[in-house]
C-alpha positions in Angstrom: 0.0 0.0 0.0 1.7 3.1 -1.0 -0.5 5.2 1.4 -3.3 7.0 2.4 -4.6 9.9 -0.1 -7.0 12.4 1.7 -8.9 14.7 0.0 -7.8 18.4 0.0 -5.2 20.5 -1.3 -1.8 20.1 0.5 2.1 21.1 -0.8 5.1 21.5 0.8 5.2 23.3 4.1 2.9 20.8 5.8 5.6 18.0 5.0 8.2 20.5 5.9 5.6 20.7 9.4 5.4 16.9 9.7 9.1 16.5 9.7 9.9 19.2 12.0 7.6 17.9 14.3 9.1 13.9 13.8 12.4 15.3 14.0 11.4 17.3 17.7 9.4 14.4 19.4 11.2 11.6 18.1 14.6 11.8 16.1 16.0 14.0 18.2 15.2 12.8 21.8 16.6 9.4 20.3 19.6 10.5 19.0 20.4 12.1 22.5 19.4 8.7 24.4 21.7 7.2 21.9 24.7 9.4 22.5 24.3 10.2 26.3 24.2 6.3 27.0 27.6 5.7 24.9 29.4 8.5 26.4 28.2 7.2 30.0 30.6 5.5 32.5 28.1 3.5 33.3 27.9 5.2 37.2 24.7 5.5 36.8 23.1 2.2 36.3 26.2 0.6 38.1 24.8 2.0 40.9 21.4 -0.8 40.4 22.5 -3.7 41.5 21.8 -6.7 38.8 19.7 -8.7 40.9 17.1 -5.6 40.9 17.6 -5.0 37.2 16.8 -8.5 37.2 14.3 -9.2 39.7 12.4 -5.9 38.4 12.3 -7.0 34.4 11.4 -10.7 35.1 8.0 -9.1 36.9 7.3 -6.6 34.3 7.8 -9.7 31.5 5.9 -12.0 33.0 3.1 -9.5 34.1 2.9 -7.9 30.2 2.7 -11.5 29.2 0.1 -12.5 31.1 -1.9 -9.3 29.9 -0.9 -9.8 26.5 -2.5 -13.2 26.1 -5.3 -12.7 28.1 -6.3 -9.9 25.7 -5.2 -11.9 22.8 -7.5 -14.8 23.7 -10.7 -12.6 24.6 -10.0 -10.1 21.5 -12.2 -12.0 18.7 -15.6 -12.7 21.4 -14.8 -8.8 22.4 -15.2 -7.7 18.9 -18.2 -9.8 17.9 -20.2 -9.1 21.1 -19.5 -5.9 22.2 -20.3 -2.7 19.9 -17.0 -0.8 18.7 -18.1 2.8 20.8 -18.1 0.9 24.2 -14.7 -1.4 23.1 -13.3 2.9 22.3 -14.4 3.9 25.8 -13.7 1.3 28.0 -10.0 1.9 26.2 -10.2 5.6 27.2 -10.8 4.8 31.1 -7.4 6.3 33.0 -5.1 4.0 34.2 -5.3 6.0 37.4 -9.6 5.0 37.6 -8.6 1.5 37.0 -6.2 1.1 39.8 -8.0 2.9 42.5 -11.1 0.9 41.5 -9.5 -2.5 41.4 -8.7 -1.4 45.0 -12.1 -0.7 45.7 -13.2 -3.8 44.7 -11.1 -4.7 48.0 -8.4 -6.5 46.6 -5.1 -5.9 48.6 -2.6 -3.8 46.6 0.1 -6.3 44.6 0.7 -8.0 41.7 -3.1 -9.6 41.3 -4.6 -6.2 41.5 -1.9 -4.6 38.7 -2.6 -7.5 36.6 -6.9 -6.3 37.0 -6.2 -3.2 36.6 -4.1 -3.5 33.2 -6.2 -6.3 31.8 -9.0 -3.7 32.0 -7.2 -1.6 29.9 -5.9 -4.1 27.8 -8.8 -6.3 26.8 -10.9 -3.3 25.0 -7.9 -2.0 23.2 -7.8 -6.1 21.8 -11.2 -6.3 20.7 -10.9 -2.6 18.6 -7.7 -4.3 17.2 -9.7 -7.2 16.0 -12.6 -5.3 15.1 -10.8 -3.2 12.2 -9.5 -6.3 11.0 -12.6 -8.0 10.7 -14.1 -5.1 8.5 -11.6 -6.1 6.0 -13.0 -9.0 5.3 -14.7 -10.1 2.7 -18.7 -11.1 3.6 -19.1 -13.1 0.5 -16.1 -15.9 2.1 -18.2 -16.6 5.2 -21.9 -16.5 3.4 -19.9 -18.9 0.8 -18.6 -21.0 3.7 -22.4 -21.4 4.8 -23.8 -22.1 1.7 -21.2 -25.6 1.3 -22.3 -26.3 4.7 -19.8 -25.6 7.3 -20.6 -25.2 10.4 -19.9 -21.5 12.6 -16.6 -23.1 14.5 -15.2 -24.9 10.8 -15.8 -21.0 9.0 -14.1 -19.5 12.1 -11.2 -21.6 12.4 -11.0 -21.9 8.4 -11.5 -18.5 7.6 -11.5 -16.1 10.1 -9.0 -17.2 12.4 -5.9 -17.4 9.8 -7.4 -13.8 8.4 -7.4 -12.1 12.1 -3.9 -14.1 13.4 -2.0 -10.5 12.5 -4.6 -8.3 14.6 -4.4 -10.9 17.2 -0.7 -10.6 17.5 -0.6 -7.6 17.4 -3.3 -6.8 20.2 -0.6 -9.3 22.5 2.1 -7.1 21.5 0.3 -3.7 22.1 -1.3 -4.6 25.2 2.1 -6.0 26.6 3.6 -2.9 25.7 1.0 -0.9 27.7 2.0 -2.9 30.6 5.9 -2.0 30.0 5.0 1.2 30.2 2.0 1.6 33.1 3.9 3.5 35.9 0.5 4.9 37.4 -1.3 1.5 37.6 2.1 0.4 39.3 2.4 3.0 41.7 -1.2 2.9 43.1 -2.7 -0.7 42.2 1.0 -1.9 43.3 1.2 0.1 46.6 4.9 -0.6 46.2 4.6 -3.9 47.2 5.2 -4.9 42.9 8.8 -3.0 41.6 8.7 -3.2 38.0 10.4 -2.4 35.0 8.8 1.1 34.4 9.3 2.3 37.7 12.8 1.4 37.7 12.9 3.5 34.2 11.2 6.3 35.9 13.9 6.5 38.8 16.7 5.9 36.3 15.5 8.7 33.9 16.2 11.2 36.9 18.8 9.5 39.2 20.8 8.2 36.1 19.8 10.0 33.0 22.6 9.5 30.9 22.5 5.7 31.2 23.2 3.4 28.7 20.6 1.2 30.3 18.2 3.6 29.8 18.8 4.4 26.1 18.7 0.5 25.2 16.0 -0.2 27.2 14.4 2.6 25.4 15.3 1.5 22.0 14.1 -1.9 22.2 10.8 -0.7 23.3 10.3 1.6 21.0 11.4 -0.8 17.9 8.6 -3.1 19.2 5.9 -0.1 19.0 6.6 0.7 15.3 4.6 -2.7 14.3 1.8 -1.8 16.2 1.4 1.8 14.7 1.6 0.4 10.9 -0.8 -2.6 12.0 -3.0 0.3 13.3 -2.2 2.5 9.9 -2.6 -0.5 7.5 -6.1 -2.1 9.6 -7.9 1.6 9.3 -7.0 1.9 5.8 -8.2 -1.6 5.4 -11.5 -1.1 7.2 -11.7 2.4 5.1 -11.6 0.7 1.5 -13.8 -2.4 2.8 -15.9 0.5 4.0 -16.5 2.3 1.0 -17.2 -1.2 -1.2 -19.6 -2.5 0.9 -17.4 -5.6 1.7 -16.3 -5.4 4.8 -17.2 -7.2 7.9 -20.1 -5.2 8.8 -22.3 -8.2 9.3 -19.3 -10.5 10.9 -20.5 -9.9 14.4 -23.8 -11.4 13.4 -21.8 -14.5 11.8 -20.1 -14.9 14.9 -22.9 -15.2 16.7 -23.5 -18.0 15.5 -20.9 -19.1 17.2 -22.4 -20.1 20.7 -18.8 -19.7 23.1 -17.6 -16.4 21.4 -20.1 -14.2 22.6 -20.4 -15.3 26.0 -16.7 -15.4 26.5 -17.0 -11.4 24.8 -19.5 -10.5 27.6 -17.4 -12.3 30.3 -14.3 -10.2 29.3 -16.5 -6.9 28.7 -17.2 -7.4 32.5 -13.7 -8.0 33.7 -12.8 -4.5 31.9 -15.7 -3.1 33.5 -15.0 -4.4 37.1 -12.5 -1.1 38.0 -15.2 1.2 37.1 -18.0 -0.6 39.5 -14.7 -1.0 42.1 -15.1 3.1 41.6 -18.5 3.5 42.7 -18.3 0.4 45.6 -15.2 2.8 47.4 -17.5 6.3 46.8 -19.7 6.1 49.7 -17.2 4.7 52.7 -14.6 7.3 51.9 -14.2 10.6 53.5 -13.8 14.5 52.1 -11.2 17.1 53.9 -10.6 20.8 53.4 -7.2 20.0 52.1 -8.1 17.6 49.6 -10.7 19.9 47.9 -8.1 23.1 48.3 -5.8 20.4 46.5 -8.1 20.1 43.5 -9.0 23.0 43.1 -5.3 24.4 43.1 -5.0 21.8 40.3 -7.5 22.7 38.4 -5.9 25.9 37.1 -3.3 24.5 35.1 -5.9 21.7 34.0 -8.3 24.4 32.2 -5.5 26.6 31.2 -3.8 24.3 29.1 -5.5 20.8 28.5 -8.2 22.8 26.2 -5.8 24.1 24.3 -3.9 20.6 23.2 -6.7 19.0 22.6 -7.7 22.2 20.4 -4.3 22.1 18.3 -4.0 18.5 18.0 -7.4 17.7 16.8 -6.8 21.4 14.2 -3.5 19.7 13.1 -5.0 16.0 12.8 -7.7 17.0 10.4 -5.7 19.1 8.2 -2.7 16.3 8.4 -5.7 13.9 7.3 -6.8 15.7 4.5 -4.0 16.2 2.7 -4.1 15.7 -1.0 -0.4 14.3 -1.8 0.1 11.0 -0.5 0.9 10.2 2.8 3.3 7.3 3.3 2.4 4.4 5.5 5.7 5.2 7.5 5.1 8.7 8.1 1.0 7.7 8.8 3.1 5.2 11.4 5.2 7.6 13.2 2.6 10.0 13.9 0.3 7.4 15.4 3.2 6.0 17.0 2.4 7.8 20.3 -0.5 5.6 20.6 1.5 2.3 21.0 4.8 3.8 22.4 4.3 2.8 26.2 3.7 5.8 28.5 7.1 5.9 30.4 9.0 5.5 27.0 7.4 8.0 25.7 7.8 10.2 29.4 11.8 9.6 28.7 11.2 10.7 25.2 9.9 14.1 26.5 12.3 14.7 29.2 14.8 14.5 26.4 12.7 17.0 24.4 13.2 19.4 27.6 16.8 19.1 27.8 17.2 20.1 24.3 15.0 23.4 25.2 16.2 23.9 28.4 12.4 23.3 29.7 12.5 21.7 33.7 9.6 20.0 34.3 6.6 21.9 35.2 3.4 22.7 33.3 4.9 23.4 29.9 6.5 20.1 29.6 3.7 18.1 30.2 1.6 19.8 27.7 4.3 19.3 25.0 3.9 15.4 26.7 0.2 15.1 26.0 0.7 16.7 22.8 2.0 13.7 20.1 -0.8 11.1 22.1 -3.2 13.7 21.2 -2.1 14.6 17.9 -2.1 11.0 16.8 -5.8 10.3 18.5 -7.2 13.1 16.4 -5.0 12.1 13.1 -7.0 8.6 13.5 -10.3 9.7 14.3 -10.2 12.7 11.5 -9.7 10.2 9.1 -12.4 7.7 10.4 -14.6 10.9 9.7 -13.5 11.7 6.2 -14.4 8.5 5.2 -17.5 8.8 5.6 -17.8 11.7 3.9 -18.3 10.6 0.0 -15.4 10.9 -2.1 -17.2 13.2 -5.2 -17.6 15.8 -2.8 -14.4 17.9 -3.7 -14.4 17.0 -7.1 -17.8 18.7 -7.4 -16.9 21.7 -5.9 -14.2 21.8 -8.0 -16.4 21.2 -11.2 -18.6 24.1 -9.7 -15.4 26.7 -9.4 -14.8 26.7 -5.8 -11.4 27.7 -4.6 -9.5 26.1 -1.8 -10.8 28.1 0.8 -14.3 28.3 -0.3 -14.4 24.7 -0.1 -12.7 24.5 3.4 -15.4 26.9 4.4 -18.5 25.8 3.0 -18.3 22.3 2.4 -15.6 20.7 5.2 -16.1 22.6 8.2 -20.3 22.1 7.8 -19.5 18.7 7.3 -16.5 17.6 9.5 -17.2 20.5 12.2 -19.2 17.9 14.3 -16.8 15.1 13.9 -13.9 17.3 15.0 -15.9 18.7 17.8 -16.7 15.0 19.2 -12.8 14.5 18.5 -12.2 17.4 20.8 -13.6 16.3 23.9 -12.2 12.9 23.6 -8.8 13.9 23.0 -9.8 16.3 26.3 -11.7 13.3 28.1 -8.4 11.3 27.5 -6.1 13.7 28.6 -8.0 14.8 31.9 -7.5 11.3 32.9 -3.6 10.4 31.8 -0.8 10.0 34.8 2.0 8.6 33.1 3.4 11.1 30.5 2.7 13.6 33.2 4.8 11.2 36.1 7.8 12.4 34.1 7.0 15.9 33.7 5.1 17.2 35.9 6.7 20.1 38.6 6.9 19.7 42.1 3.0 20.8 42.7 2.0 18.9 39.4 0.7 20.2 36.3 -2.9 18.3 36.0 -5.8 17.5 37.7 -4.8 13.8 37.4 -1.5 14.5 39.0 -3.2 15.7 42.0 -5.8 13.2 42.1 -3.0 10.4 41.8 -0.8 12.2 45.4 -3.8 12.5 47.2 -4.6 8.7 46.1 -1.5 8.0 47.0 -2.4 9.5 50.9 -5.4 7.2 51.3 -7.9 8.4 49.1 -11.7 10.9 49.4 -14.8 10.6 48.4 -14.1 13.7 46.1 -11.1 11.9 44.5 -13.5 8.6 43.7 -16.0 10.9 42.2 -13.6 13.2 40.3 -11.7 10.0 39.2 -15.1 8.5 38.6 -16.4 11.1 36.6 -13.5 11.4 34.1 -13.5 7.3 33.8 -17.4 7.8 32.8 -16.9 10.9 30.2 -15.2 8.9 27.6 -17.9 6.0 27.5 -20.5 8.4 27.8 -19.3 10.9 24.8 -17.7 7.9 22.6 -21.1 6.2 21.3 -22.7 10.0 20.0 -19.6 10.8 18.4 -18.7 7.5 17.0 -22.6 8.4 15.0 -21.0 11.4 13.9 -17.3 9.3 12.4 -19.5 6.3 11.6 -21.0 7.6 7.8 -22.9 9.9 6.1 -26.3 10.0 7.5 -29.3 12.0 6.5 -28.1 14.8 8.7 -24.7 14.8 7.1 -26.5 14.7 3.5 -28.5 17.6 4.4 -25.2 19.0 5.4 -23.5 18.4 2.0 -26.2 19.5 -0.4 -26.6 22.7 1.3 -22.6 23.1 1.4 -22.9 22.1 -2.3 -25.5 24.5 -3.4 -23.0 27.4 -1.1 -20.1 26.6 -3.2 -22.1 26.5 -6.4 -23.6 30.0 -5.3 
């Protein structure tokens, strides 16, 4: 596949923009991992003994295994039984609401109640994984299979399974890498009673920041990330062109039905990833709400509206106009700006600390909105271009035919028609970063920088009823925003036909 070709005018400066911004956020930061762990003595991470550079990576292993098969095995009944806008806001739920609420399901902080807590994380971002891949294939193999008289479990195992293998390995890969990289879930679900890998980066990226430790560690990671952001690229394409020929997969989930295990497996999994939110409301009404606590939120709230509105503003701005670009956009270039999605949060915390030595930037509240910046950039780049697709693909050429310029179609004909979408993209990319600890764990000033910093010390202290209902509410904004706007990315309905003759007839006029 040579790439994905949006549909407006674009020329050089916004490749001249893309690769200033890959050069910033990723080439660079590397490149001074990379040179500050060869020209290290090695003091640093000499100063770790091996047995807890040992100890410490065994546990993170074992535990991203265990998350990445689990979610590999319950990814197929997920994405038959459960509809795509709940899978999209389970995914969205703060790893900070799913450790205090595997805690308030009562279990005793450790390694069982990390494991919970990730798995709820893990297990919807399978099933989405599995669900683009299914919209790829072809209806007319299954109905086929039917007609010759195979049975559901023969036209799974025949067809489907070898067809979804790729999204399936890839959902164990992705979700393993989220565990790598879950410092939040560690320190609260963990109560530091479960050392891992990530925390061990996050002390070595201040302690020991030149380490050569640290830049290898980092390396690896971040070469295992790159397949998951072109499975991602290549499986939304896919589900785009199976889309627009009426081929896809739409009907799978009925075909799997037929299928009598997958769908109650998909409901038994949809409640495991739904136990932390219920573990949420259980703690609520035993808990207790001080002066200081509220005086603590609402100190952190300041930043919070000062500056998360505004990322969420300029990456969803810069991810439409990224998607609608007329010149091709390579696969590996679609791939390294969606790369933030799979690049596991402390990786990508190291990555930004790096970004703030080349800038002179300490950490504080700057820093962490450059942090949440390439997460949110590459959340809008994929939901802008879930939204153009649904937008039929005559619609420039018409009001081309009809003498529009550039602008005049970006005014009368995109924003009327996309302006919802992007909206909806908004206030998830907002909804997502209200919610996010770990980019912040590595940026964040001595006070902290976002609401979900302070929410995550006073956690930390014991806990409030106004923390479980803060927390609660920014677990519950995602799910409850996802399934409207997913109407809005999901086609062209008789709203958004309304919307294009009339944007039509403008342009003509």
């Amino acid at each position: 596949m040579a790439g994905w070709r949006p549909d407006a005018a674009g020329g050089a400066l916004p490749r001249l923009l893309v690769g200033a911004y890959l050069l910033v956020s990723l080439a660079l930061p590397i490149a001074l991992l990379v040179a500050g762990g060869l020209s290290s003595d090695g003091s640093g991470a000499a100063s770790i003994s091996a047995e807890l550079w040992l100890r410490s990576s065994a546990r993170a292993l074992a535990l991203a295994g265990l998350v990445g098969v689990g979610a590999s095995l319950a990814a197929y009944p997920l994405a038959i039984a459960v509809p795509t806008p709940i899978l999209f806001g389970l995914f969205l739920v703060s790893p900070l609401a799913r450790a205090l609420g595997v805690l308030g399901l009562g279990l005793a902080p450790g390694a069982g109640a990390v494991a919970l807590a990730q798995l709820g994380g893990a297990l919807p971002l399978a099933g989405l994984l599995v669900s683009l891949r299914l919209r790829s294939i072809d209806r007319r193999w299954l109905d086929a299979g039917a007609d010759l008289g195979a049975s559901a479990w023969l036209r799974f195992r025949l067809i489907t399974l070898p067809l979804i293998r790729p999204a399936l390995a890839t959902a164990a890969l992705w979700a393993g890498l989220m565990s790598l990289g879950d410092v939040a879930t560690l320190e609260l679900a963990g109560g530091g009673k479960f050392f891992s890998l990530p925390l061990l980066l996050h002390e070595l990226a201040f302690a020991a920041e030149d380490s050569l430790a640290l830049a290898v560690i980092t390396l690896a990671i971040l070469g295992l990330s790159l397949p998951c952001a072109f499975a991602l690229c290549r499986g939304i394409s896919a589900g785009q062109g199976a889309g627009a020929t009426g081929a896809g997969a739409t009907g799978e989930g009925s075909a799997g039905t037929q299928t009598r295990w997958a769908p109650r497996i998909g409901l038994a999994a949809l409640g495991v990833a739904a136990l932390p939110l219920l573990g949420l409301m259980l703690a609520i009404p035993g808990a207790e709400t001080s002066e200081a606590t509220l005086t603590a939120l609402g100190y952190a709230l300041v930043p919070t509206a000062r500056g998360l509105p505004l990322v969420s503003l300029l990456a969803t701005a810069a991810g439409f106009l990224l998607a609608r670009r007329s010149a091709p956009l390579p696969l590996w270039t679609c791939a390294l700006l969606v790369l933030p999605l799979a690049i596991p949060s402390a990786v990508q915390g190291i990555l930004v600390l790096e970004v703030g030595r080349i800038a002179g930037a300490r950490p504080g509240e700057l820093l962490t909105l450059w942090g949440l910046f390439p997460g949110s950039l590459a959340l809008a780049f994929v939901g802008a271009r879930l939204a153009i697709a649904g937008s039929p693909r005559a619609l420039e050429e018409a009001a081309r035919d009809l003498g529009a310029g550039a602008w005049t179609r970006t005014k009368r004909l995109w924003i009327p028609l996309l302006g919802p979408a992007a909206a909806g993209v908004v206030l998830i990319v907002l909804a997502l970063n209200l919610g996010t600890v770990s980019v912040p764990a590595f940026t964040s000033g001595p006070g902290g920088s976002t609401l979900a910093i302070a929410l995550t010390i006073l956690a930390r202290g014991g806990g409030s009823a106004a923390v479980g209902l803060v927390t609660l509410g920014l677990a519950l904004l995602p799910i409850v925003l996802v399934p409207a706007i997913g109407r809005l990315l999901a086609g062209p309905g008789r709203r958004r036909h309304n919307t294009t003759t009339t944007a039509i007839r403008s342009c003509a006029g």
